[in-house]
C-alpha positions, -999 to +999 in steps of 0.1 A: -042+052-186-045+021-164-034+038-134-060+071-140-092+044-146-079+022-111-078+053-093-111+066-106-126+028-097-111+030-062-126+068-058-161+051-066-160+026-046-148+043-013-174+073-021-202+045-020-191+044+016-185+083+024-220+102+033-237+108+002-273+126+017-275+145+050-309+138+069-319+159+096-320+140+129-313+106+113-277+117+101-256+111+071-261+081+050-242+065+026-255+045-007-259+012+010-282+030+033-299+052+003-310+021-014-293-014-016-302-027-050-286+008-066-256+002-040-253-032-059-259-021-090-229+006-084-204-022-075-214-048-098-210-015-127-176-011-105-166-048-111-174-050-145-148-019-151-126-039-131-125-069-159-122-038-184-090-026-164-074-059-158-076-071-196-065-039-210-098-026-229-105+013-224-141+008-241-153-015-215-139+008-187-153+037-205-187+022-213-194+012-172-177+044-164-209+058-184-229+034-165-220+047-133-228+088-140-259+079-152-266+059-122-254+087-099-270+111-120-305+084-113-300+083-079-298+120-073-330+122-092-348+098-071-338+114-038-347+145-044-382+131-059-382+108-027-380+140-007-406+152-019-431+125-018-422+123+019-438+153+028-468+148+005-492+147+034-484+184+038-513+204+023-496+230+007-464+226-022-448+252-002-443+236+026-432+200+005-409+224-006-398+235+023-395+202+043-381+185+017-355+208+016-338+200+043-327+166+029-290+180+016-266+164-006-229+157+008-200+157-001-194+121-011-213+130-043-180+149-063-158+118-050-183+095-069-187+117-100-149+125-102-142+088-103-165+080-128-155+106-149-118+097-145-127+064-160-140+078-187-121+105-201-085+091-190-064+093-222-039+062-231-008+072-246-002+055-283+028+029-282+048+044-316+073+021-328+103+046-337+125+023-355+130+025-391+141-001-415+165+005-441 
């Protein structure tokens, strides 16, 4: 179980740095670039599961694993809303629409939600003591 949740963390934090949002003529950015306080808030949630990796405790792993889809699942939110008050000077919603369109998500996105779902459904295997007393 330790190993599964360590390689989920890793897989978080290296997607923070993989291209999460494709912007026409501006290129790919990442989450630092996105917005740094939800880049901080990704890494300080990435820490925390650390301490819950390190001392052995699959709630606190799980719980920040939590933390971090719902922050992805936040941040996807807000760029597509973001998108779309960008173009709000266009008169017409088809053309918002339209424009704001173009803003695509990349792939970096499935590295983040696969290492936060490894950290939370990773299964530890129950120690059974087999001897028996006579």
């Amino acid at each position: 179980m330790k190993n599964i949740q360590l390689l989920g963390l890793i897989l978080v934090v290296v997607g923070s740095f993989l291209p999460l949002v494709h912007v026409p003529i501006i290129g790919n950015w990442n989450y630092w670039k996105l917005d740094h306080y939800l880049a901080i808030a990704c890494w300080i949630f990435a820490a925390c599961a650390v301490f819950g990796i390190v001392n052995h405790n699959a709630k606190v792993v799980r719980f920040f694993g939590v933390l971090l889809i719902l922050l992805f699942a936040f941040t996807l939110v807000a760029v597509k809303m973001q998108s779309l008050e960008y173009f709000s000077f266009l008169p017409f919603k088809s053309w918002r629409e339209a424009f704001a369109g173009v803003v695509k998500l990349k792939w970096g996105w499935a590295v983040e939600f696969l290492g936060a779902f490894l950290m939370v459904f990773a299964i530890g295997s129950k120690k059974v003591n087999k001897r028996t007393q006579i």
